[in-house]
C-alpha positions as CSV (number, residue, x, y, z in Angstrom):
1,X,-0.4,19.1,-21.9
2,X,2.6,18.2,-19.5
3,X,2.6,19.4,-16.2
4,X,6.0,21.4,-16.1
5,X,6.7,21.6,-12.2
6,X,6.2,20.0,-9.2
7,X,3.7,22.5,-7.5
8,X,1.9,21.8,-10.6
9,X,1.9,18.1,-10.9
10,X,1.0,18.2,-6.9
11,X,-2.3,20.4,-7.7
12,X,-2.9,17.6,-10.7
13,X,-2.8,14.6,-8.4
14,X,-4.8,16.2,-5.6
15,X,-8.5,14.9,-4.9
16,X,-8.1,11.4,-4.9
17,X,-10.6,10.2,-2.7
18,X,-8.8,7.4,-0.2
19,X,-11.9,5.4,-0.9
20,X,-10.6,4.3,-4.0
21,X,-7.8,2.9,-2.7
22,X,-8.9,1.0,0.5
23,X,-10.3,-2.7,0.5
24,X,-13.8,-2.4,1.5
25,X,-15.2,-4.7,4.6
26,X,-11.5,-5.8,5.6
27,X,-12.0,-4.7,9.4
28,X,-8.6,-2.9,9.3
29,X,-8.6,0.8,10.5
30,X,-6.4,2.6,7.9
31,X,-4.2,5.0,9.7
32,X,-4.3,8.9,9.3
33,X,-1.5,9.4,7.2
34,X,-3.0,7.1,4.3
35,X,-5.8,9.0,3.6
36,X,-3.1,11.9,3.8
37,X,-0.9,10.2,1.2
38,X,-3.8,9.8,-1.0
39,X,-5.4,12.7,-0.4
40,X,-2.2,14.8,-1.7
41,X,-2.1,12.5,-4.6
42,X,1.3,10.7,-3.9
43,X,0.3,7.6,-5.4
44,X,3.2,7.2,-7.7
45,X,6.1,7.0,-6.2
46,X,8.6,5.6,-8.7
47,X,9.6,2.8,-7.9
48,X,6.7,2.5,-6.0
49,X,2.7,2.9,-6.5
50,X,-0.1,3.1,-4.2
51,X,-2.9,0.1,-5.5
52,X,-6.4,0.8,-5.9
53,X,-8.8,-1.2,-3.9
54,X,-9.5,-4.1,-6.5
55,X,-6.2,-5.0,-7.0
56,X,-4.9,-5.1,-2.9
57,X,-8.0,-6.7,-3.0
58,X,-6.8,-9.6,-4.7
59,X,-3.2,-9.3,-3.7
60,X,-4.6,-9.8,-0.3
61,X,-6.6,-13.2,-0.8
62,X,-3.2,-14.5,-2.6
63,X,-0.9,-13.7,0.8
64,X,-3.4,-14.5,3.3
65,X,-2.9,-18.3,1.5
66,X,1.0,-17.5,1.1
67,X,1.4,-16.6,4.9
68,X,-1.8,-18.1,6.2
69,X,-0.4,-17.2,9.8
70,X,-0.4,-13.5,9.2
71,X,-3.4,-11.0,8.2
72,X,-0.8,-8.8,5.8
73,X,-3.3,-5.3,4.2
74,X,-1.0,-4.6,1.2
75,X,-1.2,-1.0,-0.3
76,X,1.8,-0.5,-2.2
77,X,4.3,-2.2,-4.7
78,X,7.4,-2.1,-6.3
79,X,7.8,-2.1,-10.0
80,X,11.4,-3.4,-10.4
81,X,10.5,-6.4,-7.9
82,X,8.0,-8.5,-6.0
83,X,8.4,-6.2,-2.6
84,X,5.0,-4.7,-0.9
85,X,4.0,-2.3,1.8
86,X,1.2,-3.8,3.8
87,X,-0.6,-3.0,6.7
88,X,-1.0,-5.9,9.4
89,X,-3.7,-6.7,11.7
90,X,-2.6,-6.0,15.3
91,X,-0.1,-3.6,14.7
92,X,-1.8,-0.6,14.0
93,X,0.3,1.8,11.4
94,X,3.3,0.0,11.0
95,X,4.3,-0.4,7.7
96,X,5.4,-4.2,6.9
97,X,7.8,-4.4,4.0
98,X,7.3,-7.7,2.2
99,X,8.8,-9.7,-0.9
100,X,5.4,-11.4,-1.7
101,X,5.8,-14.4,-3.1
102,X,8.4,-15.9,-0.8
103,X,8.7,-18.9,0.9
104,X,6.7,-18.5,4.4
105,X,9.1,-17.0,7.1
106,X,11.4,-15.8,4.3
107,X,8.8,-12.6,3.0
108,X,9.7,-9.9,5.7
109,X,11.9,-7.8,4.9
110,X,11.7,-4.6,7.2
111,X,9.4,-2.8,9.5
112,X,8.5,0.8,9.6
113,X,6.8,2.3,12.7
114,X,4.5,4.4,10.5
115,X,4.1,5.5,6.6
């Protein structure tokens, strides 16, 4: 059955629980709006799509021995590329725009003050 308009693809998504999508026993304090994002079920985002838990998971281990000198929380990525939104340690909600996979010093690619 396809969802036919956007009040009813936003009733489809909602109920995600924010659990799902938040990497157990990292120490980081997601912000507010996250659980808000996921809450509302904006998880897809095309080009972008929020990761579930096991795969930031994994995406994290890999950057923290990228770009050992920073403690990068990713939550989102790209499908047309190798850019990720992450959360950093020590700078609260800011989002950190990343193109993983980059030499180190050569992955940042913007900062947003908040999701």
């Amino acid at each position: 059955n396809m969802i036919s308009n956007s009040s009813d693809r936003l009733r489809f998504y909602q109920g995600f629980n924010p659990d799902e999508f938040k990497i157990r026993n990292s120490g980081f304090d997601y912000p507010p709006a996250f659980d808000k994002l996921i809450t509302l079920g904006l998880v897809q985002l095309e080009p972008w799509w929020v990761m579930k838990k096991s795969h930031a998971a994994a995406i994290m281990r890999q950057t923290s021995s990228l770009y050992p000198k920073r403690r990068l929380i990713p939550f989102a990525q790209r499908d047309d590329c190798d850019d990720m939104a992450c959360f950093e340690y020590g700078f609260g909600g800011q989002v950190q725009l990343i193109h993983c996979w980059a030499s180190e010093g050569w992955e940042q690619r913007k900062t947003y003050p908040d999701l």
